[in-house]
N, C-alpha and C positions, 0 to 999 in steps of 0.2 A: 568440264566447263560447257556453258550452253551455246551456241554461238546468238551472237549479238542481244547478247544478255546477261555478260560479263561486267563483271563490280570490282574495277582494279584497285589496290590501296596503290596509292603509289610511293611504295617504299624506296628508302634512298638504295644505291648502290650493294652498300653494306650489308642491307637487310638482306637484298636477293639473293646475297650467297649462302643465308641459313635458310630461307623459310620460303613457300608456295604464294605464289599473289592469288590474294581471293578479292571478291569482288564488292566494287560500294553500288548500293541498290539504284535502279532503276537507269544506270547507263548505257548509251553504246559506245562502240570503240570501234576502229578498224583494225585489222587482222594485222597490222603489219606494228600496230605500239611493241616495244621493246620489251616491257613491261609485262607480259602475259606469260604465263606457263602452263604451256596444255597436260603437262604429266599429272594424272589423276594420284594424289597421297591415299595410305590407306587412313581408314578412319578409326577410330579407337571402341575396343571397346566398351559393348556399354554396361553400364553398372546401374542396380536398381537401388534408392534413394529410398532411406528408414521415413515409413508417413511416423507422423506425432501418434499419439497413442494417449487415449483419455479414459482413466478406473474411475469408476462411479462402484461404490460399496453400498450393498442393502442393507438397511436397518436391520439388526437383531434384538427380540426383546431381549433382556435380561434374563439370566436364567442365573438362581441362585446357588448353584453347586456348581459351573461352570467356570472355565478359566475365560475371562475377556478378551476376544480375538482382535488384534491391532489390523487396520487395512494396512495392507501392501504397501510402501514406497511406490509412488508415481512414477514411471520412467520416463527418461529427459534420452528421447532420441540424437542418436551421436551422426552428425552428415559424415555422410559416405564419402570418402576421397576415390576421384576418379584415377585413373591406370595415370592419365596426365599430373594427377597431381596438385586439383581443386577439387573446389565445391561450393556449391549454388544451397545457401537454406533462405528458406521463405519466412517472410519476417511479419509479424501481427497487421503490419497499417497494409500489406498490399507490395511492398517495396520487395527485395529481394538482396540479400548476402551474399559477396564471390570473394571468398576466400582462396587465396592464392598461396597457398604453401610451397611450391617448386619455385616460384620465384621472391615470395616473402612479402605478399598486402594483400590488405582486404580494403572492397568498397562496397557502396551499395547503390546496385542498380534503382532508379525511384519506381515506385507502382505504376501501373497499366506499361508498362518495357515487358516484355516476352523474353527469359534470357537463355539462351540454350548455345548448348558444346555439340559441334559433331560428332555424334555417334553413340551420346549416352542415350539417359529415359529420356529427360525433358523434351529431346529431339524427336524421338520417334512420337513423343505423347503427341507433340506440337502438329506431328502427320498426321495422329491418326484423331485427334479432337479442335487444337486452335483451329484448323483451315475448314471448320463447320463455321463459324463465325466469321473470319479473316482470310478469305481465298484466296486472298494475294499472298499470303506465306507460301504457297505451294511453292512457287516458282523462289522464294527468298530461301526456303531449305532445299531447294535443290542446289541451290548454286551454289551452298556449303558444306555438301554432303563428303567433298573428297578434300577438305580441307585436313591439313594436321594438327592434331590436337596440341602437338606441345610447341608449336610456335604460333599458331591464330588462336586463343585462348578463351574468347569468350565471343560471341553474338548477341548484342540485345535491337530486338525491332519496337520502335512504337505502334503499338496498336489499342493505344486511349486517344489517339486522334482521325478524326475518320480519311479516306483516302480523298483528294481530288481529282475524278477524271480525268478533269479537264488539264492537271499537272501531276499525275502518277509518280511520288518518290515515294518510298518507305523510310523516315529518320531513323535514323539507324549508327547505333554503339559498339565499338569493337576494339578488342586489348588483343597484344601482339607483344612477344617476346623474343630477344634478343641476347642469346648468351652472351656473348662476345664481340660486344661493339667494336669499332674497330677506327671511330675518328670520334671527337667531340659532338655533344648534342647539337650546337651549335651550327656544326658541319652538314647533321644529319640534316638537320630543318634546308639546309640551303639545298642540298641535292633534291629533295623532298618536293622543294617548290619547284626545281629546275624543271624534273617530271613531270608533273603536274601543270606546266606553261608547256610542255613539248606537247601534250593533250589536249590542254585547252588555252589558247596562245593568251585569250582574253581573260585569262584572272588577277583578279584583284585581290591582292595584299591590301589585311587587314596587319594584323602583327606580323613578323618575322623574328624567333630566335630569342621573343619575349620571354624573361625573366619573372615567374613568379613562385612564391611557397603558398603549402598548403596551411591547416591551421594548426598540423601537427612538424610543420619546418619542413617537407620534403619540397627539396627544389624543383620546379617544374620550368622547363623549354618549351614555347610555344608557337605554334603557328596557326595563323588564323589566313582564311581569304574567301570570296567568295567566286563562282565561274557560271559562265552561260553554256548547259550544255544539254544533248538532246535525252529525253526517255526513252522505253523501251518500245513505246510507240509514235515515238519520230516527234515528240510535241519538245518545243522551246519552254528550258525551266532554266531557274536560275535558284541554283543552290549554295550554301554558307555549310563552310567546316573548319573546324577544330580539332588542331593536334598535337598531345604533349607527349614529351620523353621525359622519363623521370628513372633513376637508378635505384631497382630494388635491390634486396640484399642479395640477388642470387640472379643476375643480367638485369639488362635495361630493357625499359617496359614502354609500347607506342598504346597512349589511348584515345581514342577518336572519335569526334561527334560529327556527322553527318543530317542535314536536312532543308528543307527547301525555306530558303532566304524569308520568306514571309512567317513563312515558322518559328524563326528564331529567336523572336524578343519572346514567346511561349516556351521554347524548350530548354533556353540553351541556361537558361537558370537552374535547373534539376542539373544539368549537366556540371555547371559549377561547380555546384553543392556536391555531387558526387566526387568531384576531385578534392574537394577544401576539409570533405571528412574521409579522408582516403588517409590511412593507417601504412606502416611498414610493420612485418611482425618480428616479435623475437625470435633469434634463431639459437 
């Protein structure tokens, strides 16, 4: 972890006793939250990702004593399942696929989201190519480089909207897995917020514990609120987040949207949409 450049989720109780708090972008905290755990996880790891693969066949004339040579079947590349037990495939419009097999759903991050796992390609690509364009990733993959892979699941950052200096956050998406809950969702959302008002005393409750399905029936628990709190360079922002528990077939799942309150009539719609076509798979 960075010091005061730490990005805490703030998970309920429950959570801390399976998983590493890792961090939501662009906050500080002081040293003494409850909430932080300096023990670095190892990282998983990485595994290289089938690119698509395109046969173009040359014309042959005709030869008349010849047998007719049929082209090749097209190969339909199969994603790589990581050591955790997904997989990230890129989808035609820009958007991107996280299929979740260890826990049992798949969604779809929308395009211009950056999605990457500690420790696989996408991660190191994102080191050694996004932060040519997006130099503010630098400091966003660092601070999830010792994350675990099989309990913080996914990272997605926006980087189709440009940064404001003058209010430096990164909106920012992130799934979290839970074997073995250990109290109602209900319960969780309430510890959840308790955390979250121990940090920032001034938040505001939008939902709590809200009741919603997706548009294939999964029940979603939700919390919504928004908090005044500082960046990584001491400036006053006021950011709005979202976040559902929902029970996949194989533990319960925290997914969360993070980003600065002005942002949010622009993002938080993609965000939606990514929950409402959120699948469970068969097992």
């Amino acid at each position: 972890m960075i010091p005061n450049r730490l990005r805490t989720l703030f998970i309920a109780p429950a959570f801390l006793l399976t998983m590493l708090a890792c961090a939501i972008p662009g906050l500080t905290f002081s040293q003494s939250d409850p909430l932080l755990d300096e023990n670095a996880m190892n990282t998983a790891i990485a595994k290289t990702f089938s690119a698509p693969l395109t046969q173009t066949a040359a014309a042959v004339p005709p030869q008349p004593s010849a047998t007719p040579t049929l082209p090749a079947p097209a190969s339909t590349p199969t994603p790589e399942v990581s050591s955790a037990g997904n997989s990230l495939i890129p989808q035609a419009d820009g958007s991107t696929l996280y299929v979740d097999y260890k826990t049992g759903f798949q969604l779809t991050i929308p395009p211009n989201w950056l999605s990457v796992r500690a420790g696989q390609k996408e991660y190191y690509h994102a080191f050694e190519k996004e932060v040519i364009n997006f130099p503010w990733l630098t400091d966003e993959l660092t601070i999830i480089q010792d994350d675990d892979p099989d309990k913080i699941r996914l990272h997605a950052f926006d980087i189709g909207t440009p940064i404001n200096q003058d209010q430096y956050y990164v909106s920012h998406i992130y799934i979290l897995w839970v074997e073995d809950l250990q109290k109602s969702f209900e319960k969780e959302i309430e510890l959840m917020l308790d955390a979250q008002r121990q940090s920032f005393p001034d938040t505001e409750v939008i939902s709590e514990g809200t009741e919603e399905f997706t548009a294939s029936g999964i029940r979603l628990v939700v919390l919504e609120y928004t908090s005044s709190v500082q960046n990584i360079h001491g400036q006053d922002i006021e950011i709005y987040e979202k976040r559902v528990l929902f029970q996949g077939k194989n533990g319960s799942v925290n997914v969360s949207f993070s980003t600065l309150v002005e942002l949010k009539d622009s993002l938080k719609p993609g965000f939606d949409q990514l929950l409402n076509d959120m699948v469970l798979l068969d097992q």
